[in-house]
C-alpha positions as CSV (number, residue, x, y, z in Angstrom):
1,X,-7.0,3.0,-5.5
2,X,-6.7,-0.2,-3.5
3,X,-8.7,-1.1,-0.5
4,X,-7.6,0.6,2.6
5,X,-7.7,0.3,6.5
6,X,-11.2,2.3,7.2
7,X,-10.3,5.8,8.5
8,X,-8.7,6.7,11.8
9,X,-10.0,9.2,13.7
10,X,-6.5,11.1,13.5
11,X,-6.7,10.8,9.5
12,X,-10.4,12.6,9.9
13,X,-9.1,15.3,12.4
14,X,-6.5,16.3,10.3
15,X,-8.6,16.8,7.0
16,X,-10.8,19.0,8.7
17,X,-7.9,20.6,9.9
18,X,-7.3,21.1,6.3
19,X,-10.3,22.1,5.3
20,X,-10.6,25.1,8.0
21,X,-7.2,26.6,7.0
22,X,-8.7,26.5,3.6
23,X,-11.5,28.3,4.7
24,X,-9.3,30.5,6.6
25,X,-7.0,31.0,4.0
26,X,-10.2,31.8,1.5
27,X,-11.1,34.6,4.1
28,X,-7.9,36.0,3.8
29,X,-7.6,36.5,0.4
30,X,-11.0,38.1,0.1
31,X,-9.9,40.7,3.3
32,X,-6.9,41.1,0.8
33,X,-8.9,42.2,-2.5
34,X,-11.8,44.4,-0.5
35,X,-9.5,45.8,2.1
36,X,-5.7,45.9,1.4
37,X,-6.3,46.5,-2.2
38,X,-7.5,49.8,-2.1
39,X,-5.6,50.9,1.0
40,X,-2.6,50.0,-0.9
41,X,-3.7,52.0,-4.1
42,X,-5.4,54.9,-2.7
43,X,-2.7,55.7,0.4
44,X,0.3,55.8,-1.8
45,X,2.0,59.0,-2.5
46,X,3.7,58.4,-5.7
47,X,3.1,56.1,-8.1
48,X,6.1,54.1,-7.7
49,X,4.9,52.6,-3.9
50,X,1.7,52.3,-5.6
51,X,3.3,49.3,-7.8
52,X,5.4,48.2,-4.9
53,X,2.2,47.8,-2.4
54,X,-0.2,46.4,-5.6
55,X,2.8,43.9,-6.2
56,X,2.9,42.6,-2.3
57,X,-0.7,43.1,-2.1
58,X,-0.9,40.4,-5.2
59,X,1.7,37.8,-4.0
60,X,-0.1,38.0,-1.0
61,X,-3.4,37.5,-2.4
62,X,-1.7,34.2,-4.2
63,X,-0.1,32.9,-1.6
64,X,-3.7,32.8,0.6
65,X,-5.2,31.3,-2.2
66,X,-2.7,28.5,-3.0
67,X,-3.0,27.4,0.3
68,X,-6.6,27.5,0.0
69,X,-6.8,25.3,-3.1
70,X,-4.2,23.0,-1.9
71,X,-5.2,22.9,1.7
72,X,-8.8,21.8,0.6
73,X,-7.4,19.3,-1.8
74,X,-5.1,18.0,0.7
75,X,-8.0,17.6,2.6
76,X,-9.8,15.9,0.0
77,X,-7.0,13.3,-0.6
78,X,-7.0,12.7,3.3
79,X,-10.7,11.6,3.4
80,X,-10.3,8.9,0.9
81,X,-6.7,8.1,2.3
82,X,-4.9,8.3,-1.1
83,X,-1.0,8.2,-0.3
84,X,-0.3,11.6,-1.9
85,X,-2.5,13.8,0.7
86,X,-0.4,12.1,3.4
87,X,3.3,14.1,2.2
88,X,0.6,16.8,1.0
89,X,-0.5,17.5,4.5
90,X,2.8,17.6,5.5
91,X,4.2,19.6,3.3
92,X,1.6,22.3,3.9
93,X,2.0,22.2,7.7
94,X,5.5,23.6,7.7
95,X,4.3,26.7,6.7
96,X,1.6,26.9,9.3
97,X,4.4,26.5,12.0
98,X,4.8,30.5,11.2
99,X,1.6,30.9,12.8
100,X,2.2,31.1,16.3
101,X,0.3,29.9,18.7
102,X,-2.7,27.7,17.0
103,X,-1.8,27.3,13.6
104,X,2.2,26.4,15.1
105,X,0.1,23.9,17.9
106,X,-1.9,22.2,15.3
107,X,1.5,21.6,12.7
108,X,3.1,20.1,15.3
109,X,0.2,17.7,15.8
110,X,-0.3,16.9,11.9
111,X,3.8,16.3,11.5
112,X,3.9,14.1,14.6
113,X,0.7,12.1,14.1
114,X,1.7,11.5,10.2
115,X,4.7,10.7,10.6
116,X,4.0,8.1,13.4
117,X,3.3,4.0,12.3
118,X,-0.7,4.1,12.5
119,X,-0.3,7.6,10.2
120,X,1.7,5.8,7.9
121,X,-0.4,2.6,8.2
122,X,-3.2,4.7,7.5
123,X,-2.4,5.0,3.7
124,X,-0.9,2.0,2.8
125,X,-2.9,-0.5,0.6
126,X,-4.6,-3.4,2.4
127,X,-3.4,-6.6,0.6
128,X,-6.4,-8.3,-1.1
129,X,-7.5,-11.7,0.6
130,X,-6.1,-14.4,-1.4
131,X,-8.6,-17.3,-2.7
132,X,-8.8,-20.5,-0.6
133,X,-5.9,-22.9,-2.3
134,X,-7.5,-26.5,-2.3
135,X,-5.5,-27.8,0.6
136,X,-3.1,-30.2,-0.2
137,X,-3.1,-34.1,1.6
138,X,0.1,-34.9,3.3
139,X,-0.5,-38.1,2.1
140,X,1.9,-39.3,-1.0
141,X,0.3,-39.3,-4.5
142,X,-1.2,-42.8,-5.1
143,X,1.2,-44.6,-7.9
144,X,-0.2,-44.6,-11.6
145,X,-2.4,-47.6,-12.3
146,X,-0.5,-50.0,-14.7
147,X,-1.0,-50.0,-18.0
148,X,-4.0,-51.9,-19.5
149,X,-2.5,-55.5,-20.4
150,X,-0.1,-55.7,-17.4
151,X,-0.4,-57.4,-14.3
152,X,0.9,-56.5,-10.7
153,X,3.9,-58.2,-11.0
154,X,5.0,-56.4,-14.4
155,X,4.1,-59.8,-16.6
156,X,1.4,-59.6,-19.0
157,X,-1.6,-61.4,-18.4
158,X,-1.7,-64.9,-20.3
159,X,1.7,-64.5,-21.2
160,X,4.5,-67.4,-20.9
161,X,7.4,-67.3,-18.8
162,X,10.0,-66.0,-21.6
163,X,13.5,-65.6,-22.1
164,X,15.8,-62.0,-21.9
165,X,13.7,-59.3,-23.6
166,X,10.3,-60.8,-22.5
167,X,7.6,-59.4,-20.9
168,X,6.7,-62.3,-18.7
169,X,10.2,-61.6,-16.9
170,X,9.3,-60.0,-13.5
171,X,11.0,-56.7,-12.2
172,X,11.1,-56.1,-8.5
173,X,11.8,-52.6,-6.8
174,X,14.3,-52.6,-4.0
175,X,12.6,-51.8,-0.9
176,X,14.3,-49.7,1.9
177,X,13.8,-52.5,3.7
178,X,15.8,-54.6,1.8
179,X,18.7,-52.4,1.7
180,X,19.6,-53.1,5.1
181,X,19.1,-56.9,5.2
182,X,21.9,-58.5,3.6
183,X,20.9,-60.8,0.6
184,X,19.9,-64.6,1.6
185,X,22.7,-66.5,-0.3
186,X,23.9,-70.3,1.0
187,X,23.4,-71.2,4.0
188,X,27.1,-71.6,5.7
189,X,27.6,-75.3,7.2
């Protein structure tokens, strides 16, 4: 997990949101094992709506207590904003829109909040500060020194003025400056 944003207050509402419908949901599936279980089994007439009210009685029991687990994992995920309990919470609250009034209320609020820019924000990896780059001179690179042996003006030192292929014969660099001049030649008379 990468560093994150610290918490918002909405992100901290909203898992303990989770975290009571877990507990509710928890609650409900016990009331389903010590109360509808055996009203189910022992209120049947034949043994046929015995199976029928067992079978509801069971997918009831596991829905209550999938939405338990994942409600408090959900809830986990939201506390240490990984990006997975964000779809996760809303996932689970269209469900809860069934329960009318509170649980249909509080849905609302979870869809609206997560799906708004600071929800989003909420989860999304903070970029890691970058080292301090050495910052650069606007100045230009200072020219290589010369190599050892070779004066400024591209002779070598103690060397004699020479013919073509010498090194005494000096090379000048057209400056920008002397671009635009027009070259000195004889003087018109």
């Amino acid at each position: 997990m990468g560093r994150r944003e610290p918490r918002p207050t909405g992100v901290t509402l909203i898992a303990v949101y989770e975290f009571v419908t877990a507990a509710v949901c928890l609650l409900a599936t016990c009331v389903v094992l010590v109360f509808l279980t055996p009203a189910m089994l022992f209120t049947a007439d034949r043994p046929r709506e015995a199976i029928g009210g067992l079978f509801f009685v069971l997918l009831l029991f596991g829905f209550f207590l999938a939405f338990a687990i994942g409600s408090a994992v959900v809830g986990w995920g939201l506390l240490l904003q990984e990006r997975w309990s964000r779809v996760g919470a809303m996932v689970l609250a269209i469900p809860a829109l069934l329960g009318f009034p509170v649980w249909t209320v509080a849905a609302i609020a979870v869809l609206v909040y997560l799906a708004s820019g600071e929800g989003r924000a909420a989860f999304q990896p903070v970029p890691a500060p970058e080292e301090a780059a050495p910052v650069a001179s606007l100045a230009p690179p200072a020219p290589p020194p010369p190599p050892p042996g070779v004066g400024r003006s591209g002779s070598t030192a103690g060397g004699a003025a020479g013919g073509e292929g010498s090194p005494a014969q000096e090379t000048r660099e057209v400056q920008p400056a002397d671009r635009e001049r027009p070259a000195a030649g004889p003087p018109d008379e």
